[in-house]
C-alpha positions in Angstrom: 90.2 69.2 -6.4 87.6 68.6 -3.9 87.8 69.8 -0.4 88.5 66.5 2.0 87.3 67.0 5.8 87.7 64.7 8.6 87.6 65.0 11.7 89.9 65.7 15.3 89.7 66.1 19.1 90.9 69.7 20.9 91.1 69.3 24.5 90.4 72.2 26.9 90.8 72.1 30.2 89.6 68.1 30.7 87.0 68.2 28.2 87.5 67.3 24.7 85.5 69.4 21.6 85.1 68.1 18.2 87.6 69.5 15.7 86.3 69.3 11.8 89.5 69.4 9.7 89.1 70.7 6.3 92.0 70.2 3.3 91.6 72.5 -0.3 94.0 72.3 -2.8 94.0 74.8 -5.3 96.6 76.3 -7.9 99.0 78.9 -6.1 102.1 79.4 -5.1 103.6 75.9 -3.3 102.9 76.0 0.5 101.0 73.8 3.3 98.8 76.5 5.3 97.3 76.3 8.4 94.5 78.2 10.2 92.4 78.2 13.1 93.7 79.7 16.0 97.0 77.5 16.8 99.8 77.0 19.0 103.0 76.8 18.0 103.5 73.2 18.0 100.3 72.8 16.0 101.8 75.4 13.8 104.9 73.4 13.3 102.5 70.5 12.0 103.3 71.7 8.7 106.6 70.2 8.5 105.9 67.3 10.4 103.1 65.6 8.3 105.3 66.7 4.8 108.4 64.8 6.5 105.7 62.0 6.9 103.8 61.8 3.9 106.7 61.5 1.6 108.7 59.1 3.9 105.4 56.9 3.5 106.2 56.9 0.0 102.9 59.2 -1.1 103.9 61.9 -3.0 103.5 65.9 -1.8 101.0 68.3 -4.1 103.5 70.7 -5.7 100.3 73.7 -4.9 98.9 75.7 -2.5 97.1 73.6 0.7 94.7 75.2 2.8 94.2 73.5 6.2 91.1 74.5 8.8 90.6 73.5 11.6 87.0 74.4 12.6 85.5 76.0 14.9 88.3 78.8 14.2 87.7 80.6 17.6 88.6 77.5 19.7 92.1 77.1 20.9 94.0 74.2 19.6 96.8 73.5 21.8 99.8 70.2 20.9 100.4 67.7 18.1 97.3 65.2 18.0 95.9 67.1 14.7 98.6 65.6 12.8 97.1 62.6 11.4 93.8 64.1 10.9 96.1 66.8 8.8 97.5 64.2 6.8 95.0 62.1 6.4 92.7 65.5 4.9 95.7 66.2 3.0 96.0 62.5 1.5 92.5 62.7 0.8 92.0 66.4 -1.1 94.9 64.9 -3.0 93.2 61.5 -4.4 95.4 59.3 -2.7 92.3 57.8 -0.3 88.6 57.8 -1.2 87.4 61.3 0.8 84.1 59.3 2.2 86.0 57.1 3.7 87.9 59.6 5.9 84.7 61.6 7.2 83.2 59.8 9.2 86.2 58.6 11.8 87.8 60.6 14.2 92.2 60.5 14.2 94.3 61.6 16.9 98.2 61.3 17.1 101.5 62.7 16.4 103.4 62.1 13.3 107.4 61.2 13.2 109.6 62.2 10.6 109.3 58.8 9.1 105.8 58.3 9.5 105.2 56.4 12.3 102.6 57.3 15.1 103.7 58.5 18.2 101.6 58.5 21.4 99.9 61.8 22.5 98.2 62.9 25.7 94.7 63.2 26.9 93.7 60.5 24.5 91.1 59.0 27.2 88.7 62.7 27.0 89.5 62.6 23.7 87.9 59.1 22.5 85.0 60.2 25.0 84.5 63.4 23.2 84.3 61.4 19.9 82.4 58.8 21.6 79.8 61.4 22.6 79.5 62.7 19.1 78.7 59.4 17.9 81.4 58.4 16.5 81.4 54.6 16.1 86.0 54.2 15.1 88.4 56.2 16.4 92.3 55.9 15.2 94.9 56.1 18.0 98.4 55.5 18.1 99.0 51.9 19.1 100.8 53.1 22.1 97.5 54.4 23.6 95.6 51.6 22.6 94.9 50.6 26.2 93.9 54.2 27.3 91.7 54.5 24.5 89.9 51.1 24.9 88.4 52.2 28.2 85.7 54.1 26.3 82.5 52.2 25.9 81.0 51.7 22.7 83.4 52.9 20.4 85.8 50.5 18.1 89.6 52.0 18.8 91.9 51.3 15.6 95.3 50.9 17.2 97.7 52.2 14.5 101.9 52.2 14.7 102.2 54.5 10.9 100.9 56.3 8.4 101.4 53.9 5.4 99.4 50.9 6.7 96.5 53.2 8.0 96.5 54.7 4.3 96.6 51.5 2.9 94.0 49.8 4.7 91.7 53.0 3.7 92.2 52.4 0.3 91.8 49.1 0.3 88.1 46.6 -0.6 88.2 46.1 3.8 87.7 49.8 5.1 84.3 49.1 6.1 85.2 46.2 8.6 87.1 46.4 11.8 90.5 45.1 10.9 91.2 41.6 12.8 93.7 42.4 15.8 97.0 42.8 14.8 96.9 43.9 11.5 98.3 47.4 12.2 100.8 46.0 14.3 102.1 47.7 17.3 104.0 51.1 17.0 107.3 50.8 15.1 109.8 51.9 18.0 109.0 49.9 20.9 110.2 53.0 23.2 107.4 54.7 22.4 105.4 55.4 25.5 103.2 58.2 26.5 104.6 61.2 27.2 106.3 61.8 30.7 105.2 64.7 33.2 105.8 68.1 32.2 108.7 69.5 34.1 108.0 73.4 35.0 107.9 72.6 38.6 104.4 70.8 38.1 103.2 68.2 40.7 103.3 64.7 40.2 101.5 62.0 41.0 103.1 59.4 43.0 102.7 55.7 41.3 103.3 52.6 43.2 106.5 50.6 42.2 105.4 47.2 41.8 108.8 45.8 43.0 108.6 47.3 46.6 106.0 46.1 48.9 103.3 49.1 49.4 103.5 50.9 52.5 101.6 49.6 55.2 100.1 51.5 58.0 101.5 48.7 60.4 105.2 50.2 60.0 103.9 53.3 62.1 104.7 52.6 65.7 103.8 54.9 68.8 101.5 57.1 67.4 97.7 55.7 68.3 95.9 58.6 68.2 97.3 59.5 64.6 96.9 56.1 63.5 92.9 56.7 64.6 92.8 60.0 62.7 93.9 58.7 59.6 91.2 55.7 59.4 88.2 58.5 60.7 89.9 60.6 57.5 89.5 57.5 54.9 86.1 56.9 56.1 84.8 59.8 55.6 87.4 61.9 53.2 88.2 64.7 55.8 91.0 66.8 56.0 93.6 66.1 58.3 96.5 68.6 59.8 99.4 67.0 62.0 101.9 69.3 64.3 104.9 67.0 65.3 108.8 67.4 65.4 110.7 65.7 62.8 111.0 62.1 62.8 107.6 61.6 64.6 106.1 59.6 61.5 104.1 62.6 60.1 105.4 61.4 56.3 104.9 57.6 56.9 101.5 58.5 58.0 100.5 60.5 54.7 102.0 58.0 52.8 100.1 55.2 53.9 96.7 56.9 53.8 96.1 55.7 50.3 95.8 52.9 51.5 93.2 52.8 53.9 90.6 53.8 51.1 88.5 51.8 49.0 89.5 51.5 45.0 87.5 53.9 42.9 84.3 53.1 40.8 84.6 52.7 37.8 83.2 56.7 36.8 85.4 58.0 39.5 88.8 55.9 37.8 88.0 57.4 34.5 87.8 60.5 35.7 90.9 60.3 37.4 92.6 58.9 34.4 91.6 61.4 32.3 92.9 64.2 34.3 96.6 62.3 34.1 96.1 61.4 30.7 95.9 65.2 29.9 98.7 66.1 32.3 101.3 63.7 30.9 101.4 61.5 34.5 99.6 58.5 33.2 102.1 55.5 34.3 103.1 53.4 31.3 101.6 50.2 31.6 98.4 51.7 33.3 95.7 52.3 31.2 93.3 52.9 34.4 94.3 54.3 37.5 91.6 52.1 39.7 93.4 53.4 43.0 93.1 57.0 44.7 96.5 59.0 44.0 98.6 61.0 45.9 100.4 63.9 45.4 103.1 65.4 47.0 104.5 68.4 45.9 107.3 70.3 47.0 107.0 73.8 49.0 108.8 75.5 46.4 105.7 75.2 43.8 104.0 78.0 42.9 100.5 78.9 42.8 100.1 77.9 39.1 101.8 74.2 40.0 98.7 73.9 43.0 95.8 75.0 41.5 96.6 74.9 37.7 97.4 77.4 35.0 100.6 78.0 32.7 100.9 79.8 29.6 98.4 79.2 26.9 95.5 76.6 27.7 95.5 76.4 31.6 96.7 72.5 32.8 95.8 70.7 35.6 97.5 71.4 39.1 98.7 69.6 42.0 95.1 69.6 43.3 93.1 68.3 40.2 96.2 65.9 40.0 95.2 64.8 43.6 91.3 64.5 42.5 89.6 61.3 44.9 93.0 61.1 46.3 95.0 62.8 48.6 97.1 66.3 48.0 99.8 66.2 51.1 101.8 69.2 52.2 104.7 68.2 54.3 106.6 71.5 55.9 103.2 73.1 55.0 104.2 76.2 56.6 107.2 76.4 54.3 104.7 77.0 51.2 103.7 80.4 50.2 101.1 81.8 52.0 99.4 82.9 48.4 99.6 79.1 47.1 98.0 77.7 50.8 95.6 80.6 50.5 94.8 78.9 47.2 93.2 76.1 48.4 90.8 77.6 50.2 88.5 77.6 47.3 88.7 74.2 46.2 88.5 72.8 49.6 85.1 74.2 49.4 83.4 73.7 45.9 85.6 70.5 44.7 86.5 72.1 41.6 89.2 75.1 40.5 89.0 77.8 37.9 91.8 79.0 35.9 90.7 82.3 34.2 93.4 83.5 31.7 93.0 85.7 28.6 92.1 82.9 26.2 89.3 82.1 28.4 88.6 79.9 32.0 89.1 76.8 32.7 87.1 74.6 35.4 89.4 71.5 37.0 87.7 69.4 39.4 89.2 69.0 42.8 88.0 67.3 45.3 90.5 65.7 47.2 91.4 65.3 50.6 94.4 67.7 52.0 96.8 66.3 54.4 99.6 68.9 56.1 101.9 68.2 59.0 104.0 70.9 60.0 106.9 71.5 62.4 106.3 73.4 65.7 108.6 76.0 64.9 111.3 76.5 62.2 114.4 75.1 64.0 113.0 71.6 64.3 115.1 70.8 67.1 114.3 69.1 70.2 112.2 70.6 73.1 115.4 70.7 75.3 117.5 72.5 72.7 114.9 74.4 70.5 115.9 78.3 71.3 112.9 79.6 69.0 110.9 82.2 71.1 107.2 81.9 71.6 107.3 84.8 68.9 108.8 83.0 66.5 106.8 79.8 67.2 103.8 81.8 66.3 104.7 83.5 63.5 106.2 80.1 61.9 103.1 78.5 62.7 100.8 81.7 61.4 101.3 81.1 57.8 98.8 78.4 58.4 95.7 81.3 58.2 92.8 80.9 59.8 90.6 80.9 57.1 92.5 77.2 56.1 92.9 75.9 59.6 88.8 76.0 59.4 88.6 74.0 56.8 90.4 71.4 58.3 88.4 68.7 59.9 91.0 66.8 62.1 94.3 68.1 63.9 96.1 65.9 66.0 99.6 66.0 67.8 102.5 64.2 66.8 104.6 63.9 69.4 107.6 61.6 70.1 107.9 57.9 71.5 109.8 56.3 74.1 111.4 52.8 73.1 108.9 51.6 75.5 106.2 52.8 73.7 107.3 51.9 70.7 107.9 48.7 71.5 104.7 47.7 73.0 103.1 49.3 70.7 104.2 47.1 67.7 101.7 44.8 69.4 98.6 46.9 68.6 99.5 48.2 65.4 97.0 47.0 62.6 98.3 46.5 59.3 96.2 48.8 56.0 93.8 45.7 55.3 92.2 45.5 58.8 91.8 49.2 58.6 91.0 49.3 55.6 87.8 46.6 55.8 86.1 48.9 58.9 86.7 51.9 56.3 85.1 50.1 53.7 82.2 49.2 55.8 82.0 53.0 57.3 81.4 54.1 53.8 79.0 51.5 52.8 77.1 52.7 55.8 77.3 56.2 54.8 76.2 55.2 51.0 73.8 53.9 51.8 72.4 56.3 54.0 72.9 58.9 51.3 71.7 57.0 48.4 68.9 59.3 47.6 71.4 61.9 47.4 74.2 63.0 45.4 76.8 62.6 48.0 78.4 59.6 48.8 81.1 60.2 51.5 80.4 62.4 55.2 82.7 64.8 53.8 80.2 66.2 50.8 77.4 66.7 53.0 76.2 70.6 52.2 75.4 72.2 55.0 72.0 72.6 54.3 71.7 68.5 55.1 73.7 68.6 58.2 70.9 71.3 59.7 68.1 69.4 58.1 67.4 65.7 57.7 71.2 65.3 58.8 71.4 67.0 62.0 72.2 65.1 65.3 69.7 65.0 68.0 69.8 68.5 70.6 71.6 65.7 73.1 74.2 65.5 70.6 74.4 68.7 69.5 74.6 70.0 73.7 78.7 70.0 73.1 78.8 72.0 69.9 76.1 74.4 70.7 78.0 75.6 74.0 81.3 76.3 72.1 79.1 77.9 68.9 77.5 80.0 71.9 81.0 81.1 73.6 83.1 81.9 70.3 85.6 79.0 70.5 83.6 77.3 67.4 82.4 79.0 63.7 79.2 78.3 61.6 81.9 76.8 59.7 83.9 74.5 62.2 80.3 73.4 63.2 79.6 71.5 60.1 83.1 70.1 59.6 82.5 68.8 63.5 79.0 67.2 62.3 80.4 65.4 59.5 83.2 64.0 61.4 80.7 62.5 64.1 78.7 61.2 61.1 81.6 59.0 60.2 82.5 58.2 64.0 79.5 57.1 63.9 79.4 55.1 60.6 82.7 53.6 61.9 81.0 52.6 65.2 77.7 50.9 63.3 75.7 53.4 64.8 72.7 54.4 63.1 73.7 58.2 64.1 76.0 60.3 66.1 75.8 60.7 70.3 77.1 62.7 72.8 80.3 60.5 72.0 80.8 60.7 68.7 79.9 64.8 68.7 82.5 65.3 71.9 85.0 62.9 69.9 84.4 65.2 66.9 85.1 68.2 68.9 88.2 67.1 70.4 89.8 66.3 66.6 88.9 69.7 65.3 90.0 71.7 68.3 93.1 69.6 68.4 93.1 68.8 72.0 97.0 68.9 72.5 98.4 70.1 69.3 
């Protein structure tokens, strides 16, 4: 018999790679073979797509089946080679027309009784194929939607095995089926694939029955209020130091909404990341808003920054990509896994390196932490925590990360006076959100020969060079560069906050205002 190839997508790290799989059968002893570097639910394929197959009413080759899956040295990680298996097998064995199974790409998972269950990373994956010129891709019919994001490529949405085999044997294959002819999947459970457990971060996803929170619920705290709109305008970092019950949380949470929807490159981006990770919200092809991402203090470093056995997934921070990564209790967290973020903080990506090889994430989000002034939490009139023990708590926020933090400000709490009057003043998201809007137009366009877009990317080589302040600006900074209070680092992060205080007040640059302003946020002034 002849030897039937078609062909697959392996996804590594959030890139997808073309996967050629190849079917011989030949006289033998009876026995489905698999090679090419495989994980052990790939491996279990074998008794998957037989289950499948024969349930589909297509009889099994009583000889010996040679599967490969090329390039051999790649690592092939989960269960979206199982229809390109069967379908090779299928056609090796005469049951459909080999040339008619070489030129489309399959992906999907294979019940017992042939139907097609959804898989993950299917958005990367139709890219990948996209990219390799591939003109129809077949996807289960629960990722339809995902998979219909990809430009210029004709998505078969398929819900089993028989009517895809069927179809490719029948006098249609060359034309696009009409809508509807596959049908949807045959279980109408079927949805993507939930989060993987293992203590890995989530993604927080807006229930449409409860109104969204709303900046406007957060009463008494002003000067937070101000630091979180300067943060959306020009994606800085943010720390806040409050006791409990101060609105530290109900700020984070409503930080989301202050910023602008994502472009269209930056939403598939995003999507793609939680497509891989098994986060994508059923119902939600394309995740058009910025996420945010809350994990607990127990994670470990490999739940942060990404790893795990095997192929290296995304963590909490590439979860949190164009969105926000919030650490409440932040000095509760490990020192190693806040250590960790040093790094990405920086270059906006993250690399896994294991034995199988490394893995680059991207990561550039903006990190919100608000901690506790010391470990009792109580009241200022019955806290007993020595000034020792106030700074050691509060010393597992190193150096090194309080640096990179553009904006600290104080939480501290209100009388009912103050709350009360303040209910007055408090702006709901939208009105916030229009002036961040316009901040960042101002700042795109300002940087449109560039390859930044927001305050917050600007290299520091631009912030001494076409982007530096006037020497009447720069007067504030200089003197605290010159006395030690203020790094080479801290400088920058001050300079890109006064760029988007002064985005936010129309001004064409930064002052002595904006720069002093700037100053006072990253020296928090009271905290």
């Amino acid at each position: 018999m002849a030897v039937a190839r078609t062909r697959c997508v392996a996804i590594v790290g959030v890139s997808g790679h073309v996967i050629e799989v190849e079917c011989h059968i030949s006289n033998g002893l009876p026995g489905l073979h698999l090679i090419g570097l495989l994980d052990t639910a790939l491996n279990e394929a074998r008794d998957r797509v037989r289950s499948a197959v024969m349930n589909s009413k297509y009889g099994w080759p009583d000889s010996r089946i040679t599967i490969s899956l090329f390039p051999a040295s790649l690592p092939k990680r989960g269960s979206q080679f199982d229809l390109a298996i069967a379908v090779s097998l299928l056609g090796a064995a005469n049951v459909i027309p080999i040339e008619r199974i070489a030129e489309p790409f399959f992906l999907g998972e294979l019940g017992l009784d042939g139907r097609l269950r959804p898989v993950r990373g299917i958005l990367p994956a139709v890219a990948a194929a996209g990219d390799a010129g591939a003109t129809k891709v077949v996807v289960p019919a629960a990722n339809a939607e995902e998979a219909a994001l990809v430009p210029g490529v004709t998505v078969l949405p398929v819900g089993d095995l028989r009517t895809l085999v069927e179809w490719l044997r029948g006098p249609d294959h060359d034309r696009v089926p009409p809508p509807g002819l596959f049908g949807p999947s045959a279980d109408p459970d079927d949805a993507p694939p939930a989060a993987a457990q293992n203590g890995q971060a989530t993604a927080s996803v807006p229930d449409l029955a409860r109104p969204a929170p709303d900046l406007r619920d957060v009463a008494g705290q002003p000067l937070a209020r101000k630091a979180l709109e300067v943060c959306a305008a020009g994606g800085h970092n943010l720390w806040m130091l409050g006791p409990p019950g101060t609105g530290k949380t109900m700020l984070a949470e409503r930080l989301p909404s202050l910023l602008p929807p994502l472009s269209l490159d930056h939403a598939l981006e995003v999507t793609a990341i939680h497509s891989i990770a098994g986060t994508l919200p059923a119902g939600r092809p394309l995740l058009d808003r910025a996420p945010f991402v809350n994990p607990h203090h127990t994670a470990t470093v490999a739940a942060i920054v990404g790893g795990g056995t095997g192929v290296p997934r995304p963590g909490a921070v590439s979860l949190a990509h164009r969105g926000v990564l919030f650490l409440d209790e932040a000095p509760e967290f490990p020192m190693a896994v806040l250590d960790s973020l040093r790094q990405p903080l920086e270059s906006g990506t993250v690399t896994v390196a294991r034995a199988s090889g490394s893995v680059t994430f991207p990561a550039r989000f903006m990190l919100v932490m608000a901690a506790n002034p010391c470990p009792c939490a109580e009241a200022s009139d019955a806290c007993q925590c020595t000034p020792t023990i106030r700074r050691r708590y509060l010393a597992r926020l190193s150096g090194p990360l309080l640096d990179r933090i553009d904006v600290k400000v104080a939480v501290a709490r209100s009388t009912r006076t103050e709350l009360l009057a303040d209910r007055r003043f408090a702006e709901p998201s939208a009105v916030v959100a229009e002036r961040v809007l316009a901040a960042r137009e101002r700042a795109a366009k300002r940087l449109a020969p560039t390859p930044w877009r927001v305050n917050s990317e600007l290299p520091a080589s631009a912030l001494h060079g076409e982007f530096r302040p006037s020497p009447a600006a720069m007067k504030p900074l200089t003197t605290c560069l010159d006395n030690g209070a203020l790094s080479a680092r801290g400088l920058d992060r001050i300079v890109r906050v006064a760029w988007t205080l002064a985005d936010l007040a129309a001004k064409d640059q930064p002052e002595v205002e904006e720069t002093s302003a700037a100053l006072a946020m990253w020296l928090g002034v009271g905290a």
